[in-house]
C-alpha positions in Angstrom: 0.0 0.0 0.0 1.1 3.2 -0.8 0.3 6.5 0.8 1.4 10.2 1.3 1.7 11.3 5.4 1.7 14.9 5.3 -1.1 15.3 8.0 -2.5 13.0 10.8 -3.4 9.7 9.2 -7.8 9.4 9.1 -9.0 6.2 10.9 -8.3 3.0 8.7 -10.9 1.4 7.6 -12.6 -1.9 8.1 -12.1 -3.6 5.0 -14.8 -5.8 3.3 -14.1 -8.9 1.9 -13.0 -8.9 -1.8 -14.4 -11.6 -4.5 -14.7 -10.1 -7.6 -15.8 -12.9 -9.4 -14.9 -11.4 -12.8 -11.8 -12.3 -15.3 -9.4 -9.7 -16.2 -7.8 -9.1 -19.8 -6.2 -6.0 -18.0 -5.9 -4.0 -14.9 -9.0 -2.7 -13.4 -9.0 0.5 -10.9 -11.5 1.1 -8.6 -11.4 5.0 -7.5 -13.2 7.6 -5.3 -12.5 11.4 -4.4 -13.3 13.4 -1.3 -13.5 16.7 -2.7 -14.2 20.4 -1.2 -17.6 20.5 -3.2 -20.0 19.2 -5.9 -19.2 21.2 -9.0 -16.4 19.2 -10.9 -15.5 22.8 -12.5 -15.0 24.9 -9.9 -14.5 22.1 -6.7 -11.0 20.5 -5.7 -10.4 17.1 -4.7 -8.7 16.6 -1.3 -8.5 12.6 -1.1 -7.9 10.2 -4.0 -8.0 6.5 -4.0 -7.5 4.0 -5.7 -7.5 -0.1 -5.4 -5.8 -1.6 -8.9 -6.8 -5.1 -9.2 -4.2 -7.5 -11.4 -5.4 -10.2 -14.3 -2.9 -12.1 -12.1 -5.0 -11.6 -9.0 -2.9 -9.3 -7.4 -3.9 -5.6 -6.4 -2.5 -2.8 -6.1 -3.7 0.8 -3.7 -2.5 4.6 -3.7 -4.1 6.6 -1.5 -3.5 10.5 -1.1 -4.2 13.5 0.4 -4.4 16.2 -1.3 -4.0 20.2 -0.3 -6.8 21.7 -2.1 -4.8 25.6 -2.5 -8.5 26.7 -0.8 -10.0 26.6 1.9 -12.4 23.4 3.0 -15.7 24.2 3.4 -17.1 23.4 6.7 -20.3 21.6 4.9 -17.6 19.3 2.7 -15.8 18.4 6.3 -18.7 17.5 8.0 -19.1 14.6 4.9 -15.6 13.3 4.7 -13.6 14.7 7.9 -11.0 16.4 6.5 -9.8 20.4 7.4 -7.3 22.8 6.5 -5.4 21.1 9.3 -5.6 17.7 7.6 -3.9 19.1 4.6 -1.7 21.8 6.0 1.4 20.9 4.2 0.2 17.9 2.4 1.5 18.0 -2.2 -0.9 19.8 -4.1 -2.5 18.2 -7.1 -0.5 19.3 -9.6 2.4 17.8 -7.8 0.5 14.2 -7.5 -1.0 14.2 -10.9 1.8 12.2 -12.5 1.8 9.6 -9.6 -1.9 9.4 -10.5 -1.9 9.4 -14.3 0.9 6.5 -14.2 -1.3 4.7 -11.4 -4.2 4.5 -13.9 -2.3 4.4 -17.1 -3.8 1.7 -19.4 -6.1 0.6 -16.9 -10.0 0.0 -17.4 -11.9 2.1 -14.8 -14.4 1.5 -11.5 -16.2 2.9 -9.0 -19.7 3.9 -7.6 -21.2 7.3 -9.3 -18.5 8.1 -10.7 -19.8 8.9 -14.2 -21.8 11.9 -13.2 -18.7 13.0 -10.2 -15.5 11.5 -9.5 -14.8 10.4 -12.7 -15.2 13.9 -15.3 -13.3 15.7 -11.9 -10.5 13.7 -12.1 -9.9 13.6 -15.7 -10.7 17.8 -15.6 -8.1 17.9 -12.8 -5.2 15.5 -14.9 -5.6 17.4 -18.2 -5.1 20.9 -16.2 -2.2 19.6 -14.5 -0.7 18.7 -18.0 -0.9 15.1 -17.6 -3.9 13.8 -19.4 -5.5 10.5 -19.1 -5.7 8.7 -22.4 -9.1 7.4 -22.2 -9.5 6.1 -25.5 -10.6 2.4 -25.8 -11.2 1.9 -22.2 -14.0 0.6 -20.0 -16.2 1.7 -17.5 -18.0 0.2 -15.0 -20.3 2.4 -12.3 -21.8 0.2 -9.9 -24.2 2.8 -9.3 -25.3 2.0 -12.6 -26.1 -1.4 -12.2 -27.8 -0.8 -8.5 -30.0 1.9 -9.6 -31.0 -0.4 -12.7 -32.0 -3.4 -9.7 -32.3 -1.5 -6.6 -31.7 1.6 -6.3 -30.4 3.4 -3.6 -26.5 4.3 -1.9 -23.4 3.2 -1.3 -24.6 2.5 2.2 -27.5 0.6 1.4 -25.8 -1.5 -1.6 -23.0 -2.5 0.9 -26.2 -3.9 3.3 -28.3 -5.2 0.2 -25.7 -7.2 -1.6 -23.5 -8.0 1.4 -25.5 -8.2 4.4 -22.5 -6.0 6.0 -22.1 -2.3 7.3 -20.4 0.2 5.7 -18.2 1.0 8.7 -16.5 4.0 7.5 -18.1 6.1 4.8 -16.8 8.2 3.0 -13.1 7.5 3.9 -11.9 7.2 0.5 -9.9 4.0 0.5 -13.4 2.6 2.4 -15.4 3.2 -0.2 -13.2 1.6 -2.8 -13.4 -1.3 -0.8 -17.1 -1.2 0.0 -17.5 -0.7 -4.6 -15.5 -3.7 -4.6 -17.4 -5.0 -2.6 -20.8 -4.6 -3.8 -19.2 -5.4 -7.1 -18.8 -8.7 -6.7 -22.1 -9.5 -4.5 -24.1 -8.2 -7.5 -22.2 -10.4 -9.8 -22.6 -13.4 -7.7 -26.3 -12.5 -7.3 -27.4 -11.8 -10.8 -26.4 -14.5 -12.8 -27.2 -12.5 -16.0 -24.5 -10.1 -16.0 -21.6 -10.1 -18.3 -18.2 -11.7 -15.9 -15.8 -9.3 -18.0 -15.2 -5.8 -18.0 -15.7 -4.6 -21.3 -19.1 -7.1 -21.3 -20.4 -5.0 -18.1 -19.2 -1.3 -19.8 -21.6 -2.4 -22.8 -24.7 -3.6 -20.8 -24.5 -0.6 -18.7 -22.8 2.0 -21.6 -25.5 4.9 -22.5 -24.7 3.9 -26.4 -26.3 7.5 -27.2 -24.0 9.3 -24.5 -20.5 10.7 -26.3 -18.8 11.7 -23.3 -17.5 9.3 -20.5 -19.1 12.5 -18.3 -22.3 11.9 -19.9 -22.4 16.0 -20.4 -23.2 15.9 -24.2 -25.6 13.0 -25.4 -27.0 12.5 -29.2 -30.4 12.5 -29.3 -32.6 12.4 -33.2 -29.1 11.9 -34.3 -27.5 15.2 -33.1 -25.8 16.1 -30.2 -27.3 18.1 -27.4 -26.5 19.6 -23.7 -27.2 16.8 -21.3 -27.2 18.7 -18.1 -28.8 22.2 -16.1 -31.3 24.1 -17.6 -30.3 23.9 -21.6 -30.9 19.7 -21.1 -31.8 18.4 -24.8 -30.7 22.0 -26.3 -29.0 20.6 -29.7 -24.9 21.7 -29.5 -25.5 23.9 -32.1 -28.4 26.4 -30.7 -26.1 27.1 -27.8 -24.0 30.3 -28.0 -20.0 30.3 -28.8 -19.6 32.1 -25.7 -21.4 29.1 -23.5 -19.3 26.2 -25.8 -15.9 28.0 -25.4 -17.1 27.9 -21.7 -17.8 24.3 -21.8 -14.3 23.7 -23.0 -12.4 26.2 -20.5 -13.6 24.6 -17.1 -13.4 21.1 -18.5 -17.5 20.6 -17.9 -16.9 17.7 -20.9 -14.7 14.8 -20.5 -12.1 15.0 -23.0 -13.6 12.2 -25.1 -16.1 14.2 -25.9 -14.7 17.5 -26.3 -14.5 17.5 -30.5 -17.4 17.9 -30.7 -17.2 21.6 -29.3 -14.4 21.8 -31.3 -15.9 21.0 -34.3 -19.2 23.7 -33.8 -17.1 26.3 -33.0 -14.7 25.8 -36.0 -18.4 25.7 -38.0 -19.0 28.9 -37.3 -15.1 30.5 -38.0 -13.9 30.2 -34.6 -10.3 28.5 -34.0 -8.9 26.9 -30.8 -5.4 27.5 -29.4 -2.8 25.4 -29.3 -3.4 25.3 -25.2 -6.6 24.3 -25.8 -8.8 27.6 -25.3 -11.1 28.4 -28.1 -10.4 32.1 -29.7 
């Protein structure tokens, strides 16, 4: 296990049993973030963890802390436990983000929610640190998505449901990884239906009409439209330049599915930088 100590180490967890009952062409990484807010834009993450599990059977954790270069609300400690104290002193991101990008490199992708969260956060937070997460050809599985299908409800409740166990410590980063994990491989044991590899799972569980990993921008009638706040199912290219070359600024789309702002932007004469900013 691998950690940073720059701060008073949080309570470890109790530890669920792992049984995965899955077959593995390549690595798979289960993830979670404890963050100072909800807006993936605008928030910073203070924790990241992450469990790697091996085709071989071994597995693999980094967990960090993170100092978030602002303060912690008091509403966002009161959820995870961390304070300025906590991370007084601890790296910033930008100084873990290549520990992170390596950690994840060629790895399929897991966790719980964290299509609509964790995940479009984190690979915001990589690209603006200048190490970029190649997402291309990868998988992703959301155990949310398969527990909201079957029954829906929280982290807490999935651990009880599928395990018959308490979630002893949520949200404790590394806890909840476990706890995904977890539930992961109680809902493959109890739904005899579901695909036992990864890329199986990302399919039967893969919005095919979504075109980010975020799930931000969608196609719907065969053209691509807003999928989130108040211009949901506004077509891309009814939305002004001004809110599109916003879109691409604070990373709101995952960068999978950032061409296609590209593209209606460069339809209408505009030009993007080489750093990325449209002009």
């Amino acid at each position: 296990m691998r950690s940073n100590d720059h701060s008073a180490p949080s309570p470890r967890p109790d530890r669920l049993p792992v049984d995965l009952q899955m077959k593995l062409s390549r690595p798979l990484a289960f993830f979670d973030l404890e963050t100072t807010g909800l807006d993936p834009a605008r928030d910073a993450i203070v924790e990241f963890a992450a469990v790697k599990l091996l085709p071989d059977g071994r597995e693999a954790v980094l967990e960090l802390l993170i100092n978030p270069g602002v303060p912690i609300p008091t509403s966002a400690t009161e959820i995870h436990g961390i304070d300025d104290e906590r991370v007084k002193g601890a790296p910033t991101f930008d100084q873990l983000a290549p520990d992170i990008r390596a950690f994840l490199d060629g790895c399929d992708l897991a966790g719980f929610a964290i299509k609509r969260f964790d995940l479009p956060m984190l690979l915001g937070a990589l690209r603006t640190a200048g190490v970029p997460l190649d997402t291309s050809g990868i998988s992703v599985i959301d155990s949310c998505d398969i527990f909201h299908r079957r029954e829906p409800r929280t982290l807490e409740a999935a651990v009880r449901f599928y395990t018959g166990m308490r979630h002893m410590d949520p949200h404790i980063a590394v806890a909840d990884v476990y706890a995904t994990i977890a539930v992961l491989g109680a809902q493959l044991e109890r739904y005899g239906d579901l695909p036992r590899d990864v890329e199986g799972l990302h399919k039967a569980f893969h919005d095919k009409d979504m075109i980010d990993l975020s799930g931000k921008l969608r196609m719907k009638l065969g053209i691509p439209v807003i999928n989130f706040g108040k211009f949901r199912g506004k077509p891309v290219a009814s939305m002004q330049t001004s809110y599109l070359r916003w879109m691409l600024d604070e990373h709101v789309v995952s960068p999978d599915g950032e061409g296609v702002l590209v593209d209606e932007i460069a339809r209408r004469g505009g030009r993007i930088q080489k750093n990325g900013e449209a002009s």
